[in-house]
N, C-alpha and C positions, 0 to 999 in steps of 0.2 A: 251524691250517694257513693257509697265505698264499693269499688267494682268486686270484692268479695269479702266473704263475713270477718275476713283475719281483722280487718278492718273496724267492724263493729262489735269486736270481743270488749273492750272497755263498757261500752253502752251494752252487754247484754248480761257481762257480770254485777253494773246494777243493778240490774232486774234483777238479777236470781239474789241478790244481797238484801233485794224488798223483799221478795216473795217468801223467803228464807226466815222471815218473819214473822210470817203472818200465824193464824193461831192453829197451828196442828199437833196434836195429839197422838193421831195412832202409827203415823206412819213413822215417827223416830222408837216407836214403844215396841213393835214387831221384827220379828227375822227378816232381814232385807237379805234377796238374792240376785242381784244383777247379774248373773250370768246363764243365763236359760236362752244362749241364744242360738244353739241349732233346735228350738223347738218352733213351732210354724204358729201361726195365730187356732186356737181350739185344740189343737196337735196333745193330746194326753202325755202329761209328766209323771212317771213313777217313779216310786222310793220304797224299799223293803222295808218292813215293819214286823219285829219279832214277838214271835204268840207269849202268850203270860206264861207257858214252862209246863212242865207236868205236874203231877199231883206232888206232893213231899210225902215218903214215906220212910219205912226204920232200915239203918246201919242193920244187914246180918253177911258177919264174913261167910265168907264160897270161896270153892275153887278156882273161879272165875273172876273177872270184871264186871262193874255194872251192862244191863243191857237194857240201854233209853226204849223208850217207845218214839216212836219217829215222829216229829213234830212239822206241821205246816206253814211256812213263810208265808204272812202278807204281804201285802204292799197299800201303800197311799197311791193318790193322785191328784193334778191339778193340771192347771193348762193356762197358757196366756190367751185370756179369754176377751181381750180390746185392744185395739191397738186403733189409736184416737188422737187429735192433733187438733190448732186451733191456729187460724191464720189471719195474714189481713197485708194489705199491698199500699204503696205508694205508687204514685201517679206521677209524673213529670210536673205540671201542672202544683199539685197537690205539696210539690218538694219548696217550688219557690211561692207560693204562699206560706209553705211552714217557716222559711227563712231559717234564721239561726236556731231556730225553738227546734227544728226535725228529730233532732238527736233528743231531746228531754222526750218528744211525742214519742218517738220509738224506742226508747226506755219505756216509757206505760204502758206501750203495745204489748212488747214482752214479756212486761209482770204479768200485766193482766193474763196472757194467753200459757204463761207458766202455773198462774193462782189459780185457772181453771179445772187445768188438769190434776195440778196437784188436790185440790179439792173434790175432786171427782174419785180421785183414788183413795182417800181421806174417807169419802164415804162409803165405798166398797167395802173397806174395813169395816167400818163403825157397821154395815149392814148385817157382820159376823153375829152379832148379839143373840138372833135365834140359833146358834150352835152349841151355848154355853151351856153348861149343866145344871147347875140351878142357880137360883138366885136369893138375895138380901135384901130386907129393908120392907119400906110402905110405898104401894103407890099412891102417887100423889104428892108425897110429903119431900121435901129437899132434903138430901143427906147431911150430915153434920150438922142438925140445929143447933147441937148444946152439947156433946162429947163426942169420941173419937171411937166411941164401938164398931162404927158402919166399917170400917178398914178391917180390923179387928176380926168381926164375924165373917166378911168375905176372905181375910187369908184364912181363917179356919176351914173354911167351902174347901179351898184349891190343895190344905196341907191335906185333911181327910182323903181327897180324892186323888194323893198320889204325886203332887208337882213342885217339882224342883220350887226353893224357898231362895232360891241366889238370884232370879233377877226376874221379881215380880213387878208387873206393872197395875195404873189403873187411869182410864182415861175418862173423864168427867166433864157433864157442860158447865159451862159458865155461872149457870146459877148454882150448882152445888159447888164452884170455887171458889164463890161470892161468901158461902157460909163457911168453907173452911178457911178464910180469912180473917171472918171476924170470930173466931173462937177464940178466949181470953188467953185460954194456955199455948196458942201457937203466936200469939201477938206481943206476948209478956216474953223479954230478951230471957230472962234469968231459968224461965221455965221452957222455952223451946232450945235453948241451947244456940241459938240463932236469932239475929233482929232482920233477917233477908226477910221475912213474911211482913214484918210492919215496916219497912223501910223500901222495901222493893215490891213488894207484891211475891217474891218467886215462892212456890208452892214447895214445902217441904219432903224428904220423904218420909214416910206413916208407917209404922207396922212392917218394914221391908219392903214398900208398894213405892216405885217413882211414880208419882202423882203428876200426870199431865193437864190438861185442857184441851178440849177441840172442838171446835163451830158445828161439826158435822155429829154429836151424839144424836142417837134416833132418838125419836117418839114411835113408842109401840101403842096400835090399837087392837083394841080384844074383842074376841070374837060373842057373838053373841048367845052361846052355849050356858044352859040352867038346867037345873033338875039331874044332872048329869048324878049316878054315882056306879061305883067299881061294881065289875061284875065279874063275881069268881074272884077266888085266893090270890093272892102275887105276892112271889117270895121277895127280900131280897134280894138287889140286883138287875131284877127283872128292869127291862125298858121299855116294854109291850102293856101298854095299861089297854083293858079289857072296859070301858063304860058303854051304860045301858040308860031304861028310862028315858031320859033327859030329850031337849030336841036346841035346835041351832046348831051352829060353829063354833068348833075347837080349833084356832087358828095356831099355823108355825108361829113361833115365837111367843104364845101366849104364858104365863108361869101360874098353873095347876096346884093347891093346896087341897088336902088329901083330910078327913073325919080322922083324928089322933096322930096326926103326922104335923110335925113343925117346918120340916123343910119344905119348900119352895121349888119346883120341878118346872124346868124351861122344854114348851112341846117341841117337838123338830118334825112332825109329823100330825098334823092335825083330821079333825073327822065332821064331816056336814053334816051328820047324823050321828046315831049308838053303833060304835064300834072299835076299832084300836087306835090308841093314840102313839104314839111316841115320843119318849120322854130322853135327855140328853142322858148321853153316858155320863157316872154311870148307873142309872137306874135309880130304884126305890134304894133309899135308906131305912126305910121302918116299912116291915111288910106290913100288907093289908088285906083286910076279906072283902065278902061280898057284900054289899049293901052299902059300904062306905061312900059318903059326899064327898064330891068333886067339886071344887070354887073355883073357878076363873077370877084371876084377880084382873082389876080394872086396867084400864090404859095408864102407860107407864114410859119416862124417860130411860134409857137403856146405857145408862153408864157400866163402863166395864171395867173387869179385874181377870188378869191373866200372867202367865208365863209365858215370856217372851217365844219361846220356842213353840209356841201353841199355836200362832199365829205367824202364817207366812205370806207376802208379798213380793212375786216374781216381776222382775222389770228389763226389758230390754229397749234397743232403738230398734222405730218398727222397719219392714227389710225393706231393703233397697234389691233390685236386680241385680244379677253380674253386670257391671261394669258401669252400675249405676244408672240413676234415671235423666230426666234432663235437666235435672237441678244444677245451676254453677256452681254450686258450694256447698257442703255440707259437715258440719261442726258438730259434736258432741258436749254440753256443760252441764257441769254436775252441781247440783244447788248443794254446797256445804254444810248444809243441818241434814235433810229428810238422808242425804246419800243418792236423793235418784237422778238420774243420767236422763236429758233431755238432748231429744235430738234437732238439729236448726238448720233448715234448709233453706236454698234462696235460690228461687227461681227466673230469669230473665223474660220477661211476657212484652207483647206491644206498648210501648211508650210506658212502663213502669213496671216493676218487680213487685214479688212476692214473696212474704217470707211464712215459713211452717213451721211450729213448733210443736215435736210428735213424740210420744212416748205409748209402748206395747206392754201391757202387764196384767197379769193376775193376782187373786189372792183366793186364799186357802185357811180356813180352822183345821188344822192337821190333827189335834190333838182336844177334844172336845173337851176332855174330864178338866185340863186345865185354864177352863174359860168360866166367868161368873159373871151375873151380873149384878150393879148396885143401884136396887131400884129409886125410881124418883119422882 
């Protein structure tokens, strides 16, 4: 065995050259921040966030200057809310039965223990889905059967609702990449502009959406809420839906269609009985009265459509004390796709070492209104 990692940097940049690989989605598609690292694990992250403005009102010259009315600074937050690692040791014994092979074995050790994590993080993301503001599509049905609308009607969700059009993304499972593959006009060179989709497989981009893929899209289950409908008026806007009557569960994440309303409404706050729900910013697009039917739409795959900026992922190496723990060695490597910084530790233990591979991170919907989903 190499008496410290300098040693095993060949054998661990193949690892991250497999894992680097494998099929992730959200985590190249989000604001990556690897530097949050005087923040503690749970330790609250703030960032100012500027109010919508004052009212606009008319030009009349004065003697004077304008005199604002005094406007209130928010702020966001977030926090590195895990700091999580995956390990596994050699034995003395265990080296000279591996013989020459050690090095292939501990290549796999550290894909494997890097694919976990990163997967793990992968899903945190994709769990953002009940933050988005509403949604598109059928559930049930796979997106792209037979044209390119479903792209289409979700950049319309994210332009309506105010978000930057320069670097949208949309991350999809497997079965709805399956269908946007074989659709004639992205397979036909003359008519996509590209034969990367039928010669490679690689996923176009759509409507100004980087189209990804990733293993970890949710399945959302729906709550078992009926009879539900609106109680009292709701302007515009509104995000406080008022339902009565009905009896079950209005679950987080479930998407809410409304008697005369077409859009599609994601809960962020659900109700076990009649009473308020809440609905993602921002709010109703078509007001409603009182008496209107409320539909729970069925359980549903949760592919997503966003502005990169919408979604953030905080990553550090998780801490070590002043002057270190009792690790012999500890290395930093960065997997070259995702950006994220793994940390590698090697421990000297009785008659065999141990090695860790750990990474601290959080993640945040900062910005709801720029989040959709595309149902499936």
């Amino acid at each position: 065995m190499s008496n410290t990692l300098t040693g095993l940097i060949p054998t661990i940049f193949e690892a991250v050259d497999v894992v680097s690989r494998e099929l992730v989605g959200f985590i190249p598609a989000v604001s990556l921040d690897p530097s949050p690292e005087q923040a503690a694990l749970n330790q609250t992250i703030t960032w100012p966030v500027a109010p919508a403005g004052n009212t606009v009102g008319n030009i009349t010259p004065a003697a004077t200057g304008p005199d604002p009315t005094a406007m209130t600074l928010g702020y966001g937050t977030m926090s590195i809310s895990k700091a999580r690692s995956s390990t596994f040791f050699w034995e003395g014994e265990e080296l000279k039965q591996g013989g020459s092979l050690y090095q292939r074995l501990m290549k796999d050790q550290f894909a494997q223990a890097m694919r976990l994590l990163v997967n793990e993080v992968e899903a945190d993301l994709a769990n953002l889905y009940s933050k988005a503001s509403r949604a598109y599509g059928t559930v049930a049905v796979t997106p792209f059967a037979s044209t390119l609308i479903d792209p289409a009607q979700v950049r319309k969700i994210l332009a309506d609702n105010g978000a930057p059009m320069s670097d949208l993304q949309m991350v999809i499972d497997t079965t709805a990449g399956a269908a946007l593959r074989t659709l004639a006009q992205l397979t036909k060179a003359n008519e996509a502009g590209s034969d990367e989709l039928l010669r490679r497989g690689i996923l176009l981009d759509l409507h100004g959406f980087a189209i990804r893929e990733s293993a970890q899209v949710k399945s959302h289950t729906a709550g078992a809420g009926s009879a539900y409908v609106v109680n009292g008026s709701h302007a515009i806007g509104v995000t406080s839906l008022v339902v009565k009557t009905g009896t079950g569960t209005i679950l987080l994440g479930d998407v809410l269609s409304l008697q005369s309303d077409a859009n599609k409404y994601v809960v962020t706050t659900g109700v076990a009985a009649a009473g308020t729900v809440v609905l993602g910013a921002p709010g109703l697009r078509v007001a409603s009265v009182d008496g209107k039917t409320v539909t729970i739409n069925a359980a549903y795959t949760a592919n997503m459509a966003f502005a990169r900026t919408a979604i953030w992922l905080a990553t550090r190496a998780p801490a070590m004390p002043d002057g270190g723990d009792s690790a012999d060695d500890v290395i930093i490597v960065t997997d070259p796709v995702s950006g994220i910084a793994f940390q590698i530790a090697m421990y000297r233990q009785y008659r065999r070492i141990a090695y860790e591979v750990g990474l601290a991170w959080g993640v945040k919907a900062v910005k709801p209104e720029h989040i959709a989903i595309l149902l499936g």
